[in-house]
Backbone as CSV, one residue per row, in Angstrom:
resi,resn,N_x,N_y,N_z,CA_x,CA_y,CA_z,C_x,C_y,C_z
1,UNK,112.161,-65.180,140.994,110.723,-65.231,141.068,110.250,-66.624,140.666
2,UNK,109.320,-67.074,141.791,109.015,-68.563,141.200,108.130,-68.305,140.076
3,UNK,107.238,-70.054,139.665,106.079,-69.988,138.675,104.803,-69.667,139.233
4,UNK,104.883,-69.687,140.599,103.339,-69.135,141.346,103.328,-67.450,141.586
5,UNK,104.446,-66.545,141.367,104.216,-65.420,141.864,103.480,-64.569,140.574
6,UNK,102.954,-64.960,139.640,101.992,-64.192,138.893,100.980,-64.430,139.463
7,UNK,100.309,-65.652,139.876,99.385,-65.842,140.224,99.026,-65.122,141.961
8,UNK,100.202,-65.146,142.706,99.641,-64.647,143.576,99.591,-63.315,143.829
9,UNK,100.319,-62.163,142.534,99.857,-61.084,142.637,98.898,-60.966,141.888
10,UNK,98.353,-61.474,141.249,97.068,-61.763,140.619,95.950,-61.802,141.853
11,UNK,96.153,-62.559,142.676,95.484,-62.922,143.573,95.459,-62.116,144.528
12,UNK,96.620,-61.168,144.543,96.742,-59.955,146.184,95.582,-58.833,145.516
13,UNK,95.988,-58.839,144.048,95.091,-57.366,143.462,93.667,-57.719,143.691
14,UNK,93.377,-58.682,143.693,91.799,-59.084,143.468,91.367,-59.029,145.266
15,UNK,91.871,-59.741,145.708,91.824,-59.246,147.936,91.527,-57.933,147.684
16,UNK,92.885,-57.140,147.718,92.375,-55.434,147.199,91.074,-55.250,147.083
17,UNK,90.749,-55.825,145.735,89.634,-54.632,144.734,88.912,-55.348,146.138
18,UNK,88.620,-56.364,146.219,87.327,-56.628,146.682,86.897,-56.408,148.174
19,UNK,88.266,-55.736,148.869,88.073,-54.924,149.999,87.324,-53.917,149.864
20,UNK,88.251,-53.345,148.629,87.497,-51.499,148.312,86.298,-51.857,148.105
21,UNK,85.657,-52.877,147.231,84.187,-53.100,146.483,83.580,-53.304,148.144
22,UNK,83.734,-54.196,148.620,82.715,-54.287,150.343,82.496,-53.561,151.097
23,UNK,83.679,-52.953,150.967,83.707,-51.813,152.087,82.697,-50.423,151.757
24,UNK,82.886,-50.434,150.053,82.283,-49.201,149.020,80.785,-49.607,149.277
25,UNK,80.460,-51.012,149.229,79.077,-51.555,148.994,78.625,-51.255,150.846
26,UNK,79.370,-51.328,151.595,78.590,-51.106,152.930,78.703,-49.559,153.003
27,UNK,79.298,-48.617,152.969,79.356,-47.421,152.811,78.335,-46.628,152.127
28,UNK,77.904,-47.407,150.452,76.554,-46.571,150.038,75.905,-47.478,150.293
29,UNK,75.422,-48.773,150.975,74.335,-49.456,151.407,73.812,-50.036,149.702
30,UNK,74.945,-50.617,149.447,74.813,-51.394,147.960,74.948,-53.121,148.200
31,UNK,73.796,-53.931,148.566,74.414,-55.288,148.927,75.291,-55.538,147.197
32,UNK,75.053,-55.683,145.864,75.266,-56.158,144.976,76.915,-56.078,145.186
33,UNK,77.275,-54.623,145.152,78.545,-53.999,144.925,79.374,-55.111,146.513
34,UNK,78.296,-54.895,147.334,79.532,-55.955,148.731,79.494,-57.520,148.439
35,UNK,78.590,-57.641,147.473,78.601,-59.179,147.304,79.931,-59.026,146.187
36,UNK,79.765,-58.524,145.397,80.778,-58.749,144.471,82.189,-58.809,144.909
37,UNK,82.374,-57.317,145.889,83.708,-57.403,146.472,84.069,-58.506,147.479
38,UNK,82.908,-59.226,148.310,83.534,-60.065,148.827,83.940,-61.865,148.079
39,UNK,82.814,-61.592,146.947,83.458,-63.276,145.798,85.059,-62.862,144.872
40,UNK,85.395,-61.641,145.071,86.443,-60.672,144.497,87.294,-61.230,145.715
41,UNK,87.700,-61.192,147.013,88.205,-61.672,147.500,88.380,-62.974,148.026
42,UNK,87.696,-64.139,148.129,87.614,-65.294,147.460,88.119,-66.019,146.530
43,UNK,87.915,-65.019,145.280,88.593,-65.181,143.833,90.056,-65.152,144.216
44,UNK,90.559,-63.577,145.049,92.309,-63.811,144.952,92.633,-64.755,145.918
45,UNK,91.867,-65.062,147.084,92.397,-66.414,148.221,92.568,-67.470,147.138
46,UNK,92.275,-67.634,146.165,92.030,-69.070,145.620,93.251,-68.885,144.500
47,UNK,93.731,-67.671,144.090,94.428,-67.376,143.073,95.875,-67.433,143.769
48,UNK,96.037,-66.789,144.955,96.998,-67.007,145.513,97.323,-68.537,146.330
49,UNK,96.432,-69.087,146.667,96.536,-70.501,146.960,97.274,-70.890,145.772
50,UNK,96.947,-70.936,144.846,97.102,-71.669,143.175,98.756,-71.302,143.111
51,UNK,99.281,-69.939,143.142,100.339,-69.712,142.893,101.254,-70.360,144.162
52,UNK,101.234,-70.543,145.017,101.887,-70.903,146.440,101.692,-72.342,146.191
53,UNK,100.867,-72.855,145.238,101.011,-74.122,145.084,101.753,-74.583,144.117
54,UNK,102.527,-73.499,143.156,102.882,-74.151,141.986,104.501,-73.520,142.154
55,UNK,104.829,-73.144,143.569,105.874,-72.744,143.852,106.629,-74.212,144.475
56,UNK,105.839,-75.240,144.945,105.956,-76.279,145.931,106.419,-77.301,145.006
């Protein structure tokens, strides 16, 4: 296991949540809850970038 693979399962869980959160937020017609889930996925693109970078 390299030094980036904490970070990029760090980063897969957060994609996750913030699928479920957008998808949850368009489902009950919650913008807050889809905004959140989609800066939630953002957050892990950037977390997993980080780890894939510190594998290099």
């Amino acid at each position: 296991m390299g030094k980036g693979s904490k970070d990029r399962l760090k980063g897969l869980g957060n994609k996750i949540k913030g699928s479920a959160e957008d998808a949850a937020g368009k489902a009950t017609n919650d913008p807050d809850l889809q905004a959140k889930g989609k800066f939630d996925k953002v957050k892990g693109t950037a977390q997993e970038t980080k780890g894939k970078l510190k594998d290099t």
